[in-house]
C-alpha positions in Angstrom: 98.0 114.2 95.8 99.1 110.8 94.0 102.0 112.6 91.8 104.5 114.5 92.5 105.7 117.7 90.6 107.8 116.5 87.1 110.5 119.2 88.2 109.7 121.0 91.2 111.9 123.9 92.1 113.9 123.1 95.3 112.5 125.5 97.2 109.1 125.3 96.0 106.8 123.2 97.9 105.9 119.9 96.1 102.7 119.9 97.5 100.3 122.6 99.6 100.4 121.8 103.4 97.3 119.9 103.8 94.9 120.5 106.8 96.0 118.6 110.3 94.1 115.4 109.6 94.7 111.5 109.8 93.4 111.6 106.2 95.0 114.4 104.8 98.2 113.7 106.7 98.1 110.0 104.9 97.5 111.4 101.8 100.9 113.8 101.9 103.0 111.5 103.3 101.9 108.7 100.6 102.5 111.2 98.2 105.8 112.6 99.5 107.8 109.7 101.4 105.5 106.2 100.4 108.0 104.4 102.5 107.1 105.9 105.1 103.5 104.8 104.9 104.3 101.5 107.4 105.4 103.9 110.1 102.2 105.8 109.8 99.9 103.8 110.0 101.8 101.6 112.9 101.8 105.7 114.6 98.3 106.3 113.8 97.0 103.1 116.0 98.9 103.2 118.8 97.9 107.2 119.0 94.6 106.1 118.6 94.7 102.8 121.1 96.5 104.7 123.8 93.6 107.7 123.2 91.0 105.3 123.8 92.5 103.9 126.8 93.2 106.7 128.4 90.0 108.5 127.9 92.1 111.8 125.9 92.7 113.3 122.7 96.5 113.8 123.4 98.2 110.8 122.1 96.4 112.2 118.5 97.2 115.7 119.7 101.0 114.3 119.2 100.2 112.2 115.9 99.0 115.4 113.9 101.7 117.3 115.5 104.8 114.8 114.7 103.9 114.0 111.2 102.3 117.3 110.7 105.7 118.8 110.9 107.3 115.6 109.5 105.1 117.0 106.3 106.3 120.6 106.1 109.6 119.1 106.0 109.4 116.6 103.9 107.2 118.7 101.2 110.5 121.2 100.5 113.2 118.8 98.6 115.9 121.7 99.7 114.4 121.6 103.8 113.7 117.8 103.8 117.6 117.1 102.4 118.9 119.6 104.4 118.1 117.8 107.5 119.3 114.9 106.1 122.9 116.0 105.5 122.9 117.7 109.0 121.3 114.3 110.8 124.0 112.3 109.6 126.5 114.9 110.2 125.6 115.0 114.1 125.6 110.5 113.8 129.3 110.9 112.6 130.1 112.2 115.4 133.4 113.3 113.5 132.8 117.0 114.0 131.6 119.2 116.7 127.4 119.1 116.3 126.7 122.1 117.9 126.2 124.5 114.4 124.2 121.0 113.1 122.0 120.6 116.2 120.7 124.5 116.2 120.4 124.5 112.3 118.1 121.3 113.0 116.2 122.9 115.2 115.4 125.7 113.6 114.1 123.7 110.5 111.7 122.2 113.2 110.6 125.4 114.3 110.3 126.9 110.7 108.3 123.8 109.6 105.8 123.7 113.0 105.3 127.9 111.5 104.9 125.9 108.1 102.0 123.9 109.5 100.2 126.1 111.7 101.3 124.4 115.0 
């Protein structure tokens, strides 16, 4: 998972959803969004801290489950800029965000379908 597609289609996914794992989870996102690696890992320790110190799995529960979905995003070009444009559309606050806000939700939805949560 260290290169991307040369010309993937923009509705094609530019990589297979990988399995709900720390590891596998790292290796996407290095692939897909690098940048983003920083904010994993920081994500990854507290999950795993606050797990230890509270004696549950939850906090990791929400790890794989944020950047699991983060992942089906990101992994569509088409999805992941989609949100983008609508994000910043609702931060302008120029226009009425009601049409952005449900359209963003239902790319979360569709991409918690994506990645079996």
């Amino acid at each position: 998972m260290t290169a991307l597609p040369a010309e993937a289609q923009a509705d094609e996914p530019l990589i297979p959803m990988p399995v709900l794992t720390p590891g596998a989870l790292r290796a996407a996102v290095e692939s897909l969004t690098p940048s983003r690696m920083p904010e994993f890992v920081s994500d990854l320790v507290d999950a795993t801290t606050s797990a230890q110190q509270i004696q549950s799995f939850a906090p990791l529960r929400t790890f794989v489950h944020t950047w699991g979905v983060f992942v089906a995003i990101q992994r569509y070009p088409s999805r992941a800029a989609r949100l983008r444009h609508l994000e910043e559309t609702v931060s302008a606050g120029v226009e009425d965000p009601t049409d952005a806000i449900v359209e963003i939700r239902k790319i979360y939805v569709d991409a918690e379908a994506d990645a079996g949560l």
